[in-house]
N, C-alpha and C positions, 0 to 999 in steps of 0.2 A: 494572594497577590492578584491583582485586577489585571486581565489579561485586555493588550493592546488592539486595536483596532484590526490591524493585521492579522492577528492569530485568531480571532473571531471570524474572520472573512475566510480566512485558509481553513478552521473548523467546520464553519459551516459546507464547504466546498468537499472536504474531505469524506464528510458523514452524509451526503447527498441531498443536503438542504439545496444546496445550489448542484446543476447538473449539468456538464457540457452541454452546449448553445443557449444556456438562461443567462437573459443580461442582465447584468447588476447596476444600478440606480443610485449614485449618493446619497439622495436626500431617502430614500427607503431605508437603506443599510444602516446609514444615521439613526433612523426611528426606531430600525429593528435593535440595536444594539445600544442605544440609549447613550450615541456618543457623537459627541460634535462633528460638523461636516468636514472641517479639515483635515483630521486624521485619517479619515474614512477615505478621501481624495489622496490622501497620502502613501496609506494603504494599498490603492487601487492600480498606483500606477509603478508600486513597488511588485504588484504580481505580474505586473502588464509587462515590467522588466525582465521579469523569470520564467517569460512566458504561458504562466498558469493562466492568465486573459489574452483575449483578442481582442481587433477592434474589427466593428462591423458596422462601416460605415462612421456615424459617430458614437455610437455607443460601444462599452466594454462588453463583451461574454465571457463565458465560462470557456475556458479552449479545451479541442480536441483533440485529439491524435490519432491521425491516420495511418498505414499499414507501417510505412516504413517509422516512422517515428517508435510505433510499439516494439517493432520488432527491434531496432535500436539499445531503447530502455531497457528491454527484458534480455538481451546481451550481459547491458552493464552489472542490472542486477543481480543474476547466477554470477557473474565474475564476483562482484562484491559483497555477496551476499556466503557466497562460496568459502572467500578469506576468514568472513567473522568466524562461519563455522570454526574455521581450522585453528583459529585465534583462540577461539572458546573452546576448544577444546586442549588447548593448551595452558587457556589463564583461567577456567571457570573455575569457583568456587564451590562446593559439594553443597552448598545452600539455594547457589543460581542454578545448578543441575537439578534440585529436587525442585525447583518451581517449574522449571521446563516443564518436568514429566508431570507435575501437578497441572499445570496449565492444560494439558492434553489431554489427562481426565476427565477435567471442568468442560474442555470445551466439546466433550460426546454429547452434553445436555441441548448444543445450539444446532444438531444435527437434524436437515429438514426447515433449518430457516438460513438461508443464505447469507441475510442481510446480518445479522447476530455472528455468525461463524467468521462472515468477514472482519468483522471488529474483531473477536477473538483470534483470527489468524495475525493479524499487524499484531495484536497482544505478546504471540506468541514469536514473531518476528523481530520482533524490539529488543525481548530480554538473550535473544541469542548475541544481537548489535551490542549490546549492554556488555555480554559474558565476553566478548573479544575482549575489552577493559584495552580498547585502542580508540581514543575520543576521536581521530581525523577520519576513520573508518565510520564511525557514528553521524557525524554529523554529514558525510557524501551519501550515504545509506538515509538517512533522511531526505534530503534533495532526493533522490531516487523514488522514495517511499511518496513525497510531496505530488509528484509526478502523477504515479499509481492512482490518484485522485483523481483523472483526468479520465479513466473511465469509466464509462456510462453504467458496466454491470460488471459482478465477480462471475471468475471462473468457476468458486466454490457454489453456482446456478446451477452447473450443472449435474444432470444426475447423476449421482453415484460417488461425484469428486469429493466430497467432505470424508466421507468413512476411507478411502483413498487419501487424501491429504493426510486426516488425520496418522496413518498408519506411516505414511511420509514423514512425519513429523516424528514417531514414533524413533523410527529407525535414525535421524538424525540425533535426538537425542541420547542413544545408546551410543551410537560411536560419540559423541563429545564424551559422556559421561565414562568410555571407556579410554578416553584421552588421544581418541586415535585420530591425529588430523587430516590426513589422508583422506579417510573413510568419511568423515564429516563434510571436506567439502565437497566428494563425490555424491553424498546421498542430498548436499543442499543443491546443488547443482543438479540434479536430477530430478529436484521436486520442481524446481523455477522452471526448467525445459517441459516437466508435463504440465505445470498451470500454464506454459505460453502454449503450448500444442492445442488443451481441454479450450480456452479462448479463441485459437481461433476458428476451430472448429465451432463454436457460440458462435462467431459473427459470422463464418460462413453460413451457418444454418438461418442468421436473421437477414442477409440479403438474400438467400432462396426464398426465404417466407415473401419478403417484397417481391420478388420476382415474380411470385404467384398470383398476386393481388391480380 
């Protein structure tokens, strides 16, 4: 299926083609994507609705999210992110459990590249959203995840957080696979509080670095 103008634009935004404050251009995005200027203008000003664009001045950019906005977002997500757990581990299939744990395996190999592990992290964030098998949770979990897009770098930058995630991940998948919902959304909500902590600890440490200039 030929994916819409839209979903091209929120791809490339997503995967850091485009990166908070790069302005987006109709007639470029057109070219880049080999699709007519109207969609693309249609596109632009369906994210400008959602907030995923600013304007600045007359052009769109890629928006950002400043303190309070993150901290906001990364609220909602441990809350909802928290539920799928406990969902999944109530509705998971013994087939979506073994890709969990499979997925965690796979993803020791992206250890030491950030940028790799972060796609694998959403990977592995997805099929938990999936294993709740509650579609209104999925699709607000998207919107949220859409968001996530909005920053410049992963937490999984910093040192040491991947083998840490990973083990994170680890322990969540034991309690779904052991059906305990409780436990689930305890250990998912305590993985989203240390990626929000490990973050901002990143950005405090890159306005120190400015400060030093």
């Amino acid at each position: 299926m030929q994916k819409d103008a839209y979903t091209l634009i929120l791809e490339a935004i997503d995967s850091g083609v485009y990166r908070p404050g790069d302005r987006l251009v109709e007639a470029e995005l057109a070219e880049r994507f080999g699709v007519s200027r109207t969609p693309v203008r249609e596109a632009l000003q369906r994210l400008e609705t959602q907030s995923m664009l600013a304007r600045d001045g007359r052009s769109l950019i890629v928006a950002s999210l400043d303190h309070n906005q993150l901290a906001e977002l990364y609220v909602v997500r441990a809350e909802l992110e928290g539920l799928a757990a406990r969902l999944a581990a109530k509705h998971a299939t013994p087939e979506e459990v073994k890709v969990l744990a499979d997925l965690i395996d796979a993803d020791r190999a992206h250890l030491g590249d950030p940028v790799a592990l972060s796609r694998a992290n959403r990977r592995f964030h997805k099929q938990i959203h999936l294993a709740s098998h509650n579609r209104y949770l999925v699709q607000q979990l998207d919107l949220v995840h859409r968001s996530m897009a909005l920053l410049a770098t992963t937490s999984l930058a910093a040192e040491g957080r991947g083998e840490t995630a990973l083990a994170e991940h680890a322990a969540i998948v034991q309690a779904i696979a052991a059906g305990n919902g409780d436990a689930a959304q305890a250990a998912l909500r305590a993985h989203i509080s240390k990626a929000f902590e490990t973050r901002l600890k990143l950005d405090a440490g890159a306005q120190r670095s400015i400060g030093d200039r």
